[in-house]
C-alpha angles and dihedrals in degrees: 000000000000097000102172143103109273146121121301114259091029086115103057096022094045114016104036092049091055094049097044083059090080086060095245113124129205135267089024103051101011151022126227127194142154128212124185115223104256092211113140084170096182097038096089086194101076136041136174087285099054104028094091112244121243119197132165130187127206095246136019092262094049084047092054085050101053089044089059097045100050092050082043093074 
């Protein structure tokens, strides 16, 4: 899970390359998901637990496993 503030396609033009240099290969070896920070630090109304959470996999099975993770906590 990449969960931090950067550029869109960083996930699948700069993460999964790297990772794809091992050999291994997604969905199959590994999952692969982003997940942008959810901070609004000067707005006092909202917080973690009610600023609703996006992910996105790179494919439909690393999605479903993100998904799962974050209800999970």
């Amino acid at each position: 899970m990449l969960e931090s503030t950067t550029y869109p396609g960083v996930t699948d033009e700069e993460v999964l390359p790297i990772l794809e240099e091992s050999g291994l290969k997604s969905p199959e070896d590994f999952f692969l998901a982003f997940s942008p920070e959810r901070e609004d630090p000067e707005n006092q109304n909202f917080s973690t637990q009610t600023i609703p959470k996006v992910v996105g996999g790179i494919n439909a099975e690393s999605t479903e496993v993100a998904v799962t993770f974050y209800r999970a906590g």
